[in-house]
SEGU-171024 format. One record per residue: x, y, z of N, C-alpha, C in turn; residue in one letter; residue number from 1. Coordinates in steps of 0.05 Angstrom, whole numbers, plus 5000, padded with zeros to 4 digits. Example, Ala and Ser with C-alpha at 12.3 -4.5 7.8 and 13.67 -1.06 7.14 Angstrom:
REM residues 2
[pt [5264,4886,5156],[5246,4910,5156],[5264,4934,5156],"A",1] [pt [5257,4955,5142],[5273,4979,5143],[5258,5001,5157],"S",2] 
//
This chain:
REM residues 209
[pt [2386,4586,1131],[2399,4612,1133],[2427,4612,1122],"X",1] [pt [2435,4597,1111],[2458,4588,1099],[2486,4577,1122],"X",2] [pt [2501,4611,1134],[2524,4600,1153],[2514,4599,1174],"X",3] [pt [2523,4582,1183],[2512,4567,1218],[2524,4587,1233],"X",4] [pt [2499,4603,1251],[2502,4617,1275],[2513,4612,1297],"X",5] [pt [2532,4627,1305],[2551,4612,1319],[2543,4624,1354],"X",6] [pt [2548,4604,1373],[2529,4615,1401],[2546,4639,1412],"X",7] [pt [2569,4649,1403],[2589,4664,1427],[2608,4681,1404],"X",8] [pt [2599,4703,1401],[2617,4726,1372],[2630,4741,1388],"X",9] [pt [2652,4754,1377],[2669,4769,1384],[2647,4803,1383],"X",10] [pt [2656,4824,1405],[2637,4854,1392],[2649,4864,1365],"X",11] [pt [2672,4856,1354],[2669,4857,1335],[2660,4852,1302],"X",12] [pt [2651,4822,1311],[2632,4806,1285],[2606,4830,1295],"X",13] [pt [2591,4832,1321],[2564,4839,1322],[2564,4867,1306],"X",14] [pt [2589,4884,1314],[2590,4913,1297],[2593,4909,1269],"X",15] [pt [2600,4894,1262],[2600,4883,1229],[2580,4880,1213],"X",16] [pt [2565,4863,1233],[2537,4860,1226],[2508,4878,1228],"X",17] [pt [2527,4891,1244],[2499,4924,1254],[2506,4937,1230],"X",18] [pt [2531,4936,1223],[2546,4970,1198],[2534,4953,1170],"X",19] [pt [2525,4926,1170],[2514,4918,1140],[2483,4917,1137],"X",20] [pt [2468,4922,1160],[2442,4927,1159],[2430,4948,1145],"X",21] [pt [2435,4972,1142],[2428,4997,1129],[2428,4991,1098],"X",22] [pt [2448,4965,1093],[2447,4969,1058],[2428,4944,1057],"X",23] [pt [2417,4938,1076],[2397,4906,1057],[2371,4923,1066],"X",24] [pt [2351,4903,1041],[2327,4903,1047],[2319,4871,1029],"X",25] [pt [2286,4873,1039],[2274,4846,1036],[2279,4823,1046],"X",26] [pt [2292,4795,1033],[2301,4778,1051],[2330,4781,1063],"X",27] [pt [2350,4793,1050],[2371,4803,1056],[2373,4808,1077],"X",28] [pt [2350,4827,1082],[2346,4848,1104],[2325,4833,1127],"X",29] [pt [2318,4817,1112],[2309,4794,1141],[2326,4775,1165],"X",30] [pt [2335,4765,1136],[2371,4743,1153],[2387,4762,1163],"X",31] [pt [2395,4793,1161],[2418,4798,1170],[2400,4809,1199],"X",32] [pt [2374,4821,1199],[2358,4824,1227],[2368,4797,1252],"X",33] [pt [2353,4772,1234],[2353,4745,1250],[2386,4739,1257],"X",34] [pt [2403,4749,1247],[2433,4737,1256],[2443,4765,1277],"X",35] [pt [2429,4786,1271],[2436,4802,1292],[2425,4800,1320],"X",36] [pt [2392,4798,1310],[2378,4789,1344],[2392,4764,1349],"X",37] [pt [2398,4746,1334],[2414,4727,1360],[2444,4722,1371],"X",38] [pt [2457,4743,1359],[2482,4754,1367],[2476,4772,1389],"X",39] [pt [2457,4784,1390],[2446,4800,1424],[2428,4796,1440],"X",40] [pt [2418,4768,1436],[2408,4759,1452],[2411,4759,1487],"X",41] [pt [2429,4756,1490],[2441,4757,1518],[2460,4785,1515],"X",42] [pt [2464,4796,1499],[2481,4829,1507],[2452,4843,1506],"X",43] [pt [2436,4851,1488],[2418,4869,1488],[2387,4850,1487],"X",44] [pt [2382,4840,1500],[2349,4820,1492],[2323,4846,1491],"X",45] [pt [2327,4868,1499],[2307,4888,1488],[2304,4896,1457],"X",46] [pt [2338,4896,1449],[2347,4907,1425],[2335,4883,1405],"X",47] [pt [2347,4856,1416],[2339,4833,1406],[2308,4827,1394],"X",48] [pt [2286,4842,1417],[2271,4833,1411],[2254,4853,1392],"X",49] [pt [2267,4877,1388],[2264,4895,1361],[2269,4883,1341],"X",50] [pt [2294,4868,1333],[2301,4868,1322],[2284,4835,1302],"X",51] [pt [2280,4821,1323],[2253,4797,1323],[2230,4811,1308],"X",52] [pt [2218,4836,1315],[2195,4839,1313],[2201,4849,1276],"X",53] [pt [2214,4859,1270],[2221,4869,1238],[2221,4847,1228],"X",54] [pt [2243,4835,1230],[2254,4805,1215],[2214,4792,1211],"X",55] [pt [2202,4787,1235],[2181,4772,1236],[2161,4786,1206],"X",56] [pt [2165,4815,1201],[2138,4822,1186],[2153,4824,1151],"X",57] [pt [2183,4810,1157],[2190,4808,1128],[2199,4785,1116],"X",58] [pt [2193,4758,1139],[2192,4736,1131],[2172,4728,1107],"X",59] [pt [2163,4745,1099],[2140,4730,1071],[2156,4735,1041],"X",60] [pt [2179,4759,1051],[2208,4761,1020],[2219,4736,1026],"X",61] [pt [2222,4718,1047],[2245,4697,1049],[2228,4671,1033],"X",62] [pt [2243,4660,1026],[2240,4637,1005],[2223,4609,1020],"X",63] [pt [2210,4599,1014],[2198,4577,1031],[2222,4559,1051],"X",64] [pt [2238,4553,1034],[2252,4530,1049],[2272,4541,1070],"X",65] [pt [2265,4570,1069],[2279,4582,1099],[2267,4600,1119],"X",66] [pt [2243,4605,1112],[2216,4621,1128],[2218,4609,1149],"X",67] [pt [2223,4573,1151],[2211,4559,1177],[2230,4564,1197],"X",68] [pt [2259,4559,1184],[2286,4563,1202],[2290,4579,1205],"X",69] [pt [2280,4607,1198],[2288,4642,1207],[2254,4649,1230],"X",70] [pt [2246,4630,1225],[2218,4640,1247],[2228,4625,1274],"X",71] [pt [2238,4603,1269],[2250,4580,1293],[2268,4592,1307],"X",72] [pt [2287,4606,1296],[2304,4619,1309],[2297,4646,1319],"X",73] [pt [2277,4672,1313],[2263,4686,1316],[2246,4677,1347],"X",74] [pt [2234,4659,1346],[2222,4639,1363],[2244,4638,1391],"X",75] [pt [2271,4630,1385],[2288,4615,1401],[2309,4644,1416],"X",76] [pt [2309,4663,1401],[2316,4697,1409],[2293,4703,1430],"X",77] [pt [2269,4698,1419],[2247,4710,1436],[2249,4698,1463],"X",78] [pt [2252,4663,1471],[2255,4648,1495],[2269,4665,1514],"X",79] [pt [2298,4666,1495],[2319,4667,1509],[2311,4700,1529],"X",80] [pt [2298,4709,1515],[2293,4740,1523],[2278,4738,1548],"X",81] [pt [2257,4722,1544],[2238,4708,1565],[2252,4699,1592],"X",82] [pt [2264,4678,1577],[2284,4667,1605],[2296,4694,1619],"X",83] [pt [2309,4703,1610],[2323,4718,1631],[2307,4742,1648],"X",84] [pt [2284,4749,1638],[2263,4750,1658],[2246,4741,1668],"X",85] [pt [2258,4716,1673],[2242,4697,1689],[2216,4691,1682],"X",86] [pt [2207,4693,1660],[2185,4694,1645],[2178,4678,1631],"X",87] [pt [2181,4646,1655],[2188,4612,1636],[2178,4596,1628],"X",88] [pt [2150,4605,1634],[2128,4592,1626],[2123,4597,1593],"X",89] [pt [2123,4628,1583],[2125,4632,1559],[2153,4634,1544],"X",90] [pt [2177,4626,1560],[2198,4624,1550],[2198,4585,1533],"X",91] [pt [2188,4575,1555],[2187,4547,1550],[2171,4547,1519],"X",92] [pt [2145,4552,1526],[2128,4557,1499],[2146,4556,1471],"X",93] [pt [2150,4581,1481],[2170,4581,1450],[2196,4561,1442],"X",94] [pt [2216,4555,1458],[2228,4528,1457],[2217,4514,1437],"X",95] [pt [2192,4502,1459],[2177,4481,1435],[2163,4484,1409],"X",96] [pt [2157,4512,1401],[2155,4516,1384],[2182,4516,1365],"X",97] [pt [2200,4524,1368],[2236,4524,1354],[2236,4502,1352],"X",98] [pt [2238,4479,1373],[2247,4457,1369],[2229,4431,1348],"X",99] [pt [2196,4438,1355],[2189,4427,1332],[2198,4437,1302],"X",100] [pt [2201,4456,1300],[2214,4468,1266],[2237,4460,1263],"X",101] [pt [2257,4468,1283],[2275,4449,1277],[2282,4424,1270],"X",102] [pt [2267,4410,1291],[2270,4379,1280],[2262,4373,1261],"X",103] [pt [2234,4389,1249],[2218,4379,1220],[2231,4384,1204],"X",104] [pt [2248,4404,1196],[2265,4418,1178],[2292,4394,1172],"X",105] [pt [2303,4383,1196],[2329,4382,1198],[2348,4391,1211],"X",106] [pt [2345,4410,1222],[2368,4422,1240],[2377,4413,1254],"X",107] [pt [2393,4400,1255],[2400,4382,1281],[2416,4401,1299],"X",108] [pt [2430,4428,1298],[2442,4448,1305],[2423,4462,1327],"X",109] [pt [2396,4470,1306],[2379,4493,1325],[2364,4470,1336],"X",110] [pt [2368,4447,1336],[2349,4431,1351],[2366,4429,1378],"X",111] [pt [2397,4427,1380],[2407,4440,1401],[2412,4455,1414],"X",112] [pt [2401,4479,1402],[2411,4505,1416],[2391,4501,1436],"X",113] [pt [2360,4498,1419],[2337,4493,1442],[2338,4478,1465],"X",114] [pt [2356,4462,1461],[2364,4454,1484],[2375,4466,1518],"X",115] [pt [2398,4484,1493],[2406,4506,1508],[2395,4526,1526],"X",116] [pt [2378,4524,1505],[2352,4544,1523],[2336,4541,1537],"X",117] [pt [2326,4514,1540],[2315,4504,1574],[2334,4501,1586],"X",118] [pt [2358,4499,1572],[2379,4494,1611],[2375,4527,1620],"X",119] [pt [2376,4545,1595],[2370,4574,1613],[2349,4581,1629],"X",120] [pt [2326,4575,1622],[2299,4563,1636],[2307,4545,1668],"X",121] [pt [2312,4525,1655],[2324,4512,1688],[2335,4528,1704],"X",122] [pt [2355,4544,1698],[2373,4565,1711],[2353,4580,1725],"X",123] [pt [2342,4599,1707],[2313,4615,1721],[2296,4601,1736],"X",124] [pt [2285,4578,1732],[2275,4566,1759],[2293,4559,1781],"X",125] [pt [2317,4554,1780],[2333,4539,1807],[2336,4515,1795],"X",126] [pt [2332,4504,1784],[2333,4465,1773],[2350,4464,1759],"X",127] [pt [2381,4459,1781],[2403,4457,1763],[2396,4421,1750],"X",128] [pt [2384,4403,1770],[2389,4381,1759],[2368,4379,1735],"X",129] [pt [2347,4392,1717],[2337,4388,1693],[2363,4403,1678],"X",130] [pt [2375,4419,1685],[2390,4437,1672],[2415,4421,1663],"X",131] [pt [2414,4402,1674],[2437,4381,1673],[2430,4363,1649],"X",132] [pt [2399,4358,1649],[2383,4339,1623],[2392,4355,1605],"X",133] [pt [2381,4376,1602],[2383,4390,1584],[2408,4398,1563],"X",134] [pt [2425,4398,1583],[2461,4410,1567],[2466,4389,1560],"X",135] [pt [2462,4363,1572],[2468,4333,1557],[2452,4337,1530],"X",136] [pt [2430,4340,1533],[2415,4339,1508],[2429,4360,1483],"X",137] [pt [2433,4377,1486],[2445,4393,1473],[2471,4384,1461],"X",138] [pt [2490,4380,1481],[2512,4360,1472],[2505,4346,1449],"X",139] [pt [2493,4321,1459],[2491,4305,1437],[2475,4302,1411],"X",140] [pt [2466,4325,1409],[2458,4340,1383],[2483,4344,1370],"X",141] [pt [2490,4358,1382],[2515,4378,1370],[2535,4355,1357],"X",142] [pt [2546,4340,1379],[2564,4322,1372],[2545,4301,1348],"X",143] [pt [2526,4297,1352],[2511,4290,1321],[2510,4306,1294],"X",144] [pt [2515,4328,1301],[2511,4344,1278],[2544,4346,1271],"X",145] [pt [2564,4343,1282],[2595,4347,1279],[2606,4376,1284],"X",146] [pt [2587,4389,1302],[2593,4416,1317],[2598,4413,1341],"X",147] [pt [2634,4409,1330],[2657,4412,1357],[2653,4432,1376],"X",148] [pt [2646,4462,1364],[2664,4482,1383],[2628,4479,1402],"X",149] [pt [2600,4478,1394],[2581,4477,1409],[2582,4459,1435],"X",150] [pt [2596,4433,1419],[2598,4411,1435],[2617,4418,1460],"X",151] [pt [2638,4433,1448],[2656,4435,1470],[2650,4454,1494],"X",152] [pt [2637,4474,1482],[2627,4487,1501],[2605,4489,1518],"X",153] [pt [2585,4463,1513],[2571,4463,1526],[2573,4437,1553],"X",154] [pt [2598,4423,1531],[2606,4405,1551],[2622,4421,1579],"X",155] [pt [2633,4442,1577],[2649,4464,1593],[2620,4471,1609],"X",156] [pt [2600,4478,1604],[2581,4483,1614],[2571,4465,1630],"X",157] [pt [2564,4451,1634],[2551,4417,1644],[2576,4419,1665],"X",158] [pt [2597,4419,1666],[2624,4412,1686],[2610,4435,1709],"X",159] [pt [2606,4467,1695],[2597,4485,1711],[2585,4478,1728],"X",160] [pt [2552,4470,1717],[2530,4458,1726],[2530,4442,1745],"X",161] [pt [2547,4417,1745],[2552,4402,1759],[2576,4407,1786],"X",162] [pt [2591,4421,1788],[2601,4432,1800],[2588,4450,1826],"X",163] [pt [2574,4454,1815],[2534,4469,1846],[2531,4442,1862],"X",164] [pt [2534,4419,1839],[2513,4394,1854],[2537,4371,1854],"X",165] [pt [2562,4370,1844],[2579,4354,1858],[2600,4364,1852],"X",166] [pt [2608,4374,1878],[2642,4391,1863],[2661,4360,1862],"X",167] [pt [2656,4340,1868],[2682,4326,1876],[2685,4305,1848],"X",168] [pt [2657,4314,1826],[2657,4307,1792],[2666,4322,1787],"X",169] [pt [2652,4348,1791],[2678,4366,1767],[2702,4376,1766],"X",170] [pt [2708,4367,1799],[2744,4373,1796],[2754,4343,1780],"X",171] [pt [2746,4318,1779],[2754,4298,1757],[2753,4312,1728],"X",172] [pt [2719,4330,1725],[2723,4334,1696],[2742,4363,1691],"X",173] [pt [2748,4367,1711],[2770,4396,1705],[2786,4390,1695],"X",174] [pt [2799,4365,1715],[2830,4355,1709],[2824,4336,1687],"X",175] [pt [2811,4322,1667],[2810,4323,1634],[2816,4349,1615],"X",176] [pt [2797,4366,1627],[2795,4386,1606],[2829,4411,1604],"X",177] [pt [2838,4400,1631],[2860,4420,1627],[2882,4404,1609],"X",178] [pt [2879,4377,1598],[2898,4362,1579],[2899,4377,1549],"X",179] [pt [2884,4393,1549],[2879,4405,1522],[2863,4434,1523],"X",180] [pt [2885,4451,1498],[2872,4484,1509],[2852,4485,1501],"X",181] [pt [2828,4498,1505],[2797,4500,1502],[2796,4537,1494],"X",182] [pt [2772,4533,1472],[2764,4567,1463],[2756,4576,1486],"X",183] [pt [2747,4604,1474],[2747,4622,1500],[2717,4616,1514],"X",184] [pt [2700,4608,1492],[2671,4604,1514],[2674,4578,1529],"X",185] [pt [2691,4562,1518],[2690,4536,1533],[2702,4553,1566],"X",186] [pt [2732,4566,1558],[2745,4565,1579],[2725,4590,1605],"X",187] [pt [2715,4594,1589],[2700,4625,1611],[2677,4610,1631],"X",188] [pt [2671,4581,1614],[2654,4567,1628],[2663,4538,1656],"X",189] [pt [2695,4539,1639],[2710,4531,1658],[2725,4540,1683],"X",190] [pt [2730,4557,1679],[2743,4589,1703],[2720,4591,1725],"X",191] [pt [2692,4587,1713],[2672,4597,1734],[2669,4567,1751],"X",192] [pt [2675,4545,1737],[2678,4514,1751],[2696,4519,1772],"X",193] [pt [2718,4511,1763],[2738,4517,1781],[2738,4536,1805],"X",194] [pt [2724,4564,1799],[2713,4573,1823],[2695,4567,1840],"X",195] [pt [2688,4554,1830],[2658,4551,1854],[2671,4514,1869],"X",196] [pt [2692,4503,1860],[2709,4477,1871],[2725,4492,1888],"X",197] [pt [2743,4505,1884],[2757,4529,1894],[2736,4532,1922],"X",198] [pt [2716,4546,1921],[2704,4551,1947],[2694,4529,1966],"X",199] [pt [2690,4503,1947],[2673,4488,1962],[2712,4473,1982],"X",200] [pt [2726,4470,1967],[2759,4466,1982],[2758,4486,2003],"X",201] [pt [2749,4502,1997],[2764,4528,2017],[2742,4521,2043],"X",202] [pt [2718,4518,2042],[2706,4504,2064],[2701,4483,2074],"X",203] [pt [2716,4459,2064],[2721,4439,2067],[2748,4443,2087],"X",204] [pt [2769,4461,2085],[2792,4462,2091],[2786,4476,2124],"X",205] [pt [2766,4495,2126],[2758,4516,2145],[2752,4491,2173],"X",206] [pt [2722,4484,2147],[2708,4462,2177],[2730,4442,2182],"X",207] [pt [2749,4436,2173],[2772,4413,2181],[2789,4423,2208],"X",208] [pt [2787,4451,2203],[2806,4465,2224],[2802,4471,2246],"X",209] 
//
């Protein structure tokens, strides 16, 4: 797909990308579908999955050596849509379908995101501790592939995660992460850590009293 999709856009890249759809068609008009549904994946996953269903019937203009990686990701929009209605049985499905194309392809990127997307799966079942496999897995994709800001933020994530199931780790990994300023998805994923250590102190402090 050429530029690597990035997991967390400003509403201004997504309006950028809605106001350049009207002038493409064919494959043009396929990739700019596939970078939109997964820019709204989590804002609009209805819109998303319109936007899946087009892209899908004009993947035969896209060129071979990128049909597989615009259907994978098409695939990995659809999960995510799944997951969040709890719908994880066929959210999973598709995962493994992304993640085999991915990996056959090369992607060492969307072979992480899929990652990402069973920890959202985990989330929807309750299983923070697979959810925990999972964001590791992801991690070290990323950090294999030399994608810092994924890495960083999913490592911000995992502190979250872990923070449900041991606050008394992730106030160690807080106090690393505050040695250095972190982007904004890292930090939005750190703010929600800190809160949930924050409460587990604050009843720690109660039953002491």
């Amino acid at each position: 797909m050429g530029k690597l999709l990035e997991l967390h856009v400003t509403d201004a890249t997504v309006a950028s990308v809605e106001a350049a759809l009207p002038g493409t068609a064919g494959s043009a008009r396929c990739k700019t579908l596939v970078t939109l549904a997964w820019f709204l994946r989590q804002r609009n996953s209805r819109r998303a999955e319109e936007l899946c269903d087009e892209a899908a019937s004009l993947l035969g203009t896209v060129a071979p050596d990128e049909r597989r990686q615009l259907q994978a990701r098409i695939d990995l929009v659809r999960a995510e849509g799944a997951a969040l209605l709890s719908t994880t049985g066929a959210a999973a499905a598709l995962v493994r379908s992304a993640r085999t194309a991915f990996r056959e392809i090369g992607d060492v990127v969307g072979e992480g995101d899929t990652h990402l997307t069973d920890a959202l799966i985990a989330q929807a079942d309750g299983d923070t501790e697979r959810g925990i496999v999972e964001l590791k897995a992801a991690m070290h994709r990323f950090e294999a592939a030399g994608e810092a800001r994924r890495a960083a933020s999913t490592a911000a994530r995992l502190t979250f995660n872990r923070s449900i199931q041991d606050p008394d780790a992730a106030r160690r990994e807080l106090t690393a992460f505050a040695t250095e300023p972190q982007e904004s998805a890292a930090e939005t994923w750190l703010m929600a850590a800190r809160g949930v250590v924050a409460s587990y102190d604050g009843e720690l402090a109660r039953s002491a009293a």
